[in-house]
C-alpha positions in Angstrom: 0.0 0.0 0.0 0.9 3.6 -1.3 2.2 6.0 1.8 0.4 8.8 1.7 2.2 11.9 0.8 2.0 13.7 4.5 2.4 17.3 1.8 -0.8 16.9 0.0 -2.8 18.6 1.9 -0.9 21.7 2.6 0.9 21.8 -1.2 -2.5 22.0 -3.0 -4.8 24.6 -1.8 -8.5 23.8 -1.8 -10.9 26.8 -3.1 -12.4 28.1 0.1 -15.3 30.1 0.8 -14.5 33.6 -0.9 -15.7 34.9 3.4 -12.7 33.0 4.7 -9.9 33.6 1.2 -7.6 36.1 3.3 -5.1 36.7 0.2 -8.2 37.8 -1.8 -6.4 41.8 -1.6 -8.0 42.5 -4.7 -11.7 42.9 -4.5 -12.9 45.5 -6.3 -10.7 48.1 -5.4 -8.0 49.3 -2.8 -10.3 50.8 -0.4 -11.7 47.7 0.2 -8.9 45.9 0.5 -7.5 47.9 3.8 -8.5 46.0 6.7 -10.3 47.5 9.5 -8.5 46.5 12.7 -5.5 45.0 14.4 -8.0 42.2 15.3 -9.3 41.3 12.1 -5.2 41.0 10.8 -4.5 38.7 13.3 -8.0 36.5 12.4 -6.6 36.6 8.8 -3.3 35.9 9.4 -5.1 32.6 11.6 -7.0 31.1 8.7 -4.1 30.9 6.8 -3.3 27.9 9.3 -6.6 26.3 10.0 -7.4 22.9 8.6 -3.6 22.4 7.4 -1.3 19.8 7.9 1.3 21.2 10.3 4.6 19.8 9.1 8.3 19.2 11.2 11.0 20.5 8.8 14.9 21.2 8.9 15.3 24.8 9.4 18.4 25.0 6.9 16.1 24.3 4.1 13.9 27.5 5.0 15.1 30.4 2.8 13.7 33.9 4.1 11.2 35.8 2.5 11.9 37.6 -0.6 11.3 41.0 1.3 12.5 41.7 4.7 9.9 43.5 6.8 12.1 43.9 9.8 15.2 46.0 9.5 16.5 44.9 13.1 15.6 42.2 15.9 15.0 43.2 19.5 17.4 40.6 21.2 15.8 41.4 24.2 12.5 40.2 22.7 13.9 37.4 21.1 15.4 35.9 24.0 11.7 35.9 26.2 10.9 33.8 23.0 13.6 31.8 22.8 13.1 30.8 26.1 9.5 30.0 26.0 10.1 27.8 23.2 12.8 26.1 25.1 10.3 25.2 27.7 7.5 25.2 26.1 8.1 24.0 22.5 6.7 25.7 19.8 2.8 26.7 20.2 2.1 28.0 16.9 3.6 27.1 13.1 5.0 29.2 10.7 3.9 29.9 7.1 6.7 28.9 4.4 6.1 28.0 0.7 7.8 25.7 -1.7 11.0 28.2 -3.1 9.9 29.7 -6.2 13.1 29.1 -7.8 15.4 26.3 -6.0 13.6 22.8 -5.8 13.3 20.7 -2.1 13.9 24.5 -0.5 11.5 26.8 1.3 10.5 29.9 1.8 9.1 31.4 4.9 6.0 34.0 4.4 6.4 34.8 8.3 7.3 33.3 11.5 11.0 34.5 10.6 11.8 34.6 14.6 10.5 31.2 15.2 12.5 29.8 12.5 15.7 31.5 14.4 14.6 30.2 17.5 14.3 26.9 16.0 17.8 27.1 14.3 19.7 28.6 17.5 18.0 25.7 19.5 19.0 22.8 16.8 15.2 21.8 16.2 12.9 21.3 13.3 10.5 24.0 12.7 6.6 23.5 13.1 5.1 24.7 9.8 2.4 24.4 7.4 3.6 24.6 3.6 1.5 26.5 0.8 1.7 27.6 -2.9 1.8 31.1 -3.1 2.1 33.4 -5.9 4.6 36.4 -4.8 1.8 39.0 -4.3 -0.3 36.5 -2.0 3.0 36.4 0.0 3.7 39.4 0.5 -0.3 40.1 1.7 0.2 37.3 4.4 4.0 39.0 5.6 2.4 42.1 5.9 -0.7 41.2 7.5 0.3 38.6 9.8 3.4 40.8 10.8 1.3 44.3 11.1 -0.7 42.1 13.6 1.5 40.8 15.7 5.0 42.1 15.4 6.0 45.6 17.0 7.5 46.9 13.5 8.0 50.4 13.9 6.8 52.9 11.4 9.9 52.8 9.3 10.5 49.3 8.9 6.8 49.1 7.5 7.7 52.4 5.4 11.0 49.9 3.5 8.7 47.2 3.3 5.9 49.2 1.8 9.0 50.8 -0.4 10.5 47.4 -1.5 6.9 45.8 -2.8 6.2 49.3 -4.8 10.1 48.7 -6.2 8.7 45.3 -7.4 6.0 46.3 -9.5 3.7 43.4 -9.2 0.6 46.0 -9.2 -0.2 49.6 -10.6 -2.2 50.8 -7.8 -0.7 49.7 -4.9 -3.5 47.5 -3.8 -0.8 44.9 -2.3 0.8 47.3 -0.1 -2.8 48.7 1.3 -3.7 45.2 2.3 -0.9 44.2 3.6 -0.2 46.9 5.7 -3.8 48.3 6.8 -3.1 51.4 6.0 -5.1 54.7 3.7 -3.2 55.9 0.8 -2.5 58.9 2.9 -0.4 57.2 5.0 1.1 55.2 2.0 2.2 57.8 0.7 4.3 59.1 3.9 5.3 55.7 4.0 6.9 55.9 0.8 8.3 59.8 0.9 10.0 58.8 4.1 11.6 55.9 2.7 12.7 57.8 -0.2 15.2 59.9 1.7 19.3 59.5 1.4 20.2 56.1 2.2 23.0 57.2 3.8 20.5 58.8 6.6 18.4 56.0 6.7 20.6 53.3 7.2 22.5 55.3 10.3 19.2 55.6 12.3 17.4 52.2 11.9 14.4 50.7 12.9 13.9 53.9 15.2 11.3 51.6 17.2 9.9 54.6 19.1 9.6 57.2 16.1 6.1 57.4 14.6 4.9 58.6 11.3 4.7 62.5 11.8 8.0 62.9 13.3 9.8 60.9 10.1 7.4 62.8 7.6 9.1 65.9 9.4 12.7 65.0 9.1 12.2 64.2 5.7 10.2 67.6 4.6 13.5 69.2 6.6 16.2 67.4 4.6 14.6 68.5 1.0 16.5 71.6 1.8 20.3 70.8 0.2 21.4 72.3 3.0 20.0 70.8 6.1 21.0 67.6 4.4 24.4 68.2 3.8 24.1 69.0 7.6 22.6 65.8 8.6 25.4 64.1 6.2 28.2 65.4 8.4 26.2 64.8 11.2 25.9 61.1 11.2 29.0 60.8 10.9 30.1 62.3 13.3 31.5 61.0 16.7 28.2 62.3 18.8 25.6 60.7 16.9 27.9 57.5 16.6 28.1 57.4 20.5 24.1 57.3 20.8 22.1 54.5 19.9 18.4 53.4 19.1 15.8 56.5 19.1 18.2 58.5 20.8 19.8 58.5 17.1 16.9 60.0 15.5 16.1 62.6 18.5 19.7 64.3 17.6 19.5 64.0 14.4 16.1 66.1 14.3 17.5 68.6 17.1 20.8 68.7 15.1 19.1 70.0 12.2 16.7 72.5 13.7 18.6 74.2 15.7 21.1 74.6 12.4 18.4 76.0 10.6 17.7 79.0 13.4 18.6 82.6 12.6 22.6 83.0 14.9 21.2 85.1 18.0 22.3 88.8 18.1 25.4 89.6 20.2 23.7 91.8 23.5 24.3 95.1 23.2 25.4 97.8 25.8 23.6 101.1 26.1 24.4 104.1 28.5 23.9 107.7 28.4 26.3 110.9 28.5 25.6 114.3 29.6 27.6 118.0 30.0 27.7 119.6 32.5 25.4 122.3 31.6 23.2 119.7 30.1 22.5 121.1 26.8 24.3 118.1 25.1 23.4 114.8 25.9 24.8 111.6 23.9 23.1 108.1 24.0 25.8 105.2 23.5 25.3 101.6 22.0 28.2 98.7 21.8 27.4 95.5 20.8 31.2 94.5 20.9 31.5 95.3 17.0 29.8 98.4 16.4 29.8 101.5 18.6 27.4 104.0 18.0 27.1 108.0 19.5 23.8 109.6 18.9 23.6 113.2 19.8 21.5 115.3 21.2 21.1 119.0 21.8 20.4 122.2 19.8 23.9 122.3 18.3 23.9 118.7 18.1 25.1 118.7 14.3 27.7 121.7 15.4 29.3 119.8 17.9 29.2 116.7 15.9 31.4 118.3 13.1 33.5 118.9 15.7 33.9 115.9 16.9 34.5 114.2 13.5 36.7 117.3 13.1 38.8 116.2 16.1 38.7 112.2 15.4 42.3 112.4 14.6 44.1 114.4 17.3 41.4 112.0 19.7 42.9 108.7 18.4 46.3 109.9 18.8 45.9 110.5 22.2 43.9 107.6 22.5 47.0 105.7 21.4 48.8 107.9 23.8 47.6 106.9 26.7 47.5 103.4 25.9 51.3 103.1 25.3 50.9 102.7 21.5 
């Protein structure tokens, strides 16, 4: 008797009631493609897995996905998971696909963590295997990751960047889906990840730095010259000593402040006045400049004078000063 092939159920993909087809991005439109919670995300990222045939496989034939979506792992996080795997095993599987290029390989659509975990530890990975075409791939990354994984704003801005680089629609309908967002914020998403990547890749994932305070950098460094700045900046020893958000918080700071008119020098007043007070001369220094305003009813009179006199007065200025 014929073994049954333990991959048949998870290789070939049953049509499913259109309700439950979460990789159906395209219905009719973007707008109704963008999902309406962090909730409903994590539900579709779910039925991906329900009803298939959870496999054991060797985590060196596991490629990752095509597109990163995290630009840095928080080791801190991945160590309360490593652990809890350690103890625990693995609770949940991860979503790979036959490699769309190399035969007997995989590709992983998300659990990229797990499949660490399961490498650092020397186990087989728990996961369920389905054909995907590239853009249903990419929906399931995004959706399962926007659900569960604390991207920041600018990892989801490069992975919203490097799916628009690929082409695979003309509206963007895979990116809206993906990452439940408007085409408002798409379009941030997008601007941001535009910018030098020079900048970019000294401030990474930025974990803490939301949409409005990237969109801000980015409108300040279309000026040439607050991002020639920024350029010198980063590479400079204090934004090398700082690390994480910190990075980006000196960064913005450095580039404001450099953009602020240079604060006048303070300037020193005082007041003169003969004797028979009919002459009185208001001074002003501001340690460059020093001006004599006079006046009186002879004011011009004894102001010819004085210019009259500026000679004979410096000399003895220089006089008295040993000069």
């Amino acid at each position: 008797m014929a073994r049954k092939n333990p991959f048949l159920n998870v290789m070939n993909e049953t049509p499913a009631d259109e309700n439950r087809d979460v990789l159906n991005y395209a219905i009719k439109g973007a707008s109704k493609s963008i999902l309406s919670s962090i909730d409903e995300l994590a539900a579709r990222a779910d039925r991906l897995l329900e009803g298939e045939t959870v496999v054991e496989l060797d985590p060196d034939l596991i490629d990752a996905s095509f597109v990163r979506d995290r630009i840095e792992d928080d080791e801190q996080e991945f160590g309360q998971l490593l652990l809890a795997i350690r103890e625990r095993g693995q609770d949940s599987p991860i979503l790979v696909r036959p490699h769309p290029m190399l035969t007997g390989r995989y590709m992983v659509v998300f659990g990229h963590r797990r499949l660490r975990a399961a490498r650092v530890l020397g186990r087989r990975v728990r996961a369920v295997v389905k054909e995907l075409k590239d853009s249903d791939h990419l929906v399931a990354q995004g959706q399962e990751n926007s659900a569960r994984a604390n991207l920041s704003f600018f990892e989801k801005a490069m992975f919203a960047s490097e799916i628009a680089r690929l082409q695979l629609d003309g509206d963007n309908a895979i990116i809206l889906s993906a990452l439940s967002v408007d085409r408002a914020t798409l379009s941030k998403m997008l601007a941001v990840a535009s910018m030098p990547g020079e900048v970019l890749d000294s401030l990474g994932a930025a974990k803490g730095i939301g949409r409005d305070r990237w969109y801000e950098l980015k409108t300040l460094l279309e000026r040439p010259s607050n991002l020639e700045k920024a350029l010198a900046f980063v590479k400079s020893d204090e934004f090398g000593a700082k690390s994480g958000d910190d990075r980006f918080n000196a960064l913005l700071i450095h580039i404001k402040a450099a953009g602020r008119p240079v604060p006048s020098k303070s300037v020193s007043t005082s007041k003169w006045v003969s004797e028979d007070k009919s002459v009185t001369a208001d001074v002003k220094s501001d340690g460059r400049n020093y001006t004599l305003a006079l006046k009186a009813k002879d004011a011009i009179a004894f102001g010819d004078f004085l210019s009259e006199s500026l000679t004979d007065l410096y000399k003895a200025y220089r006089r008295r000063n040993g000069n």
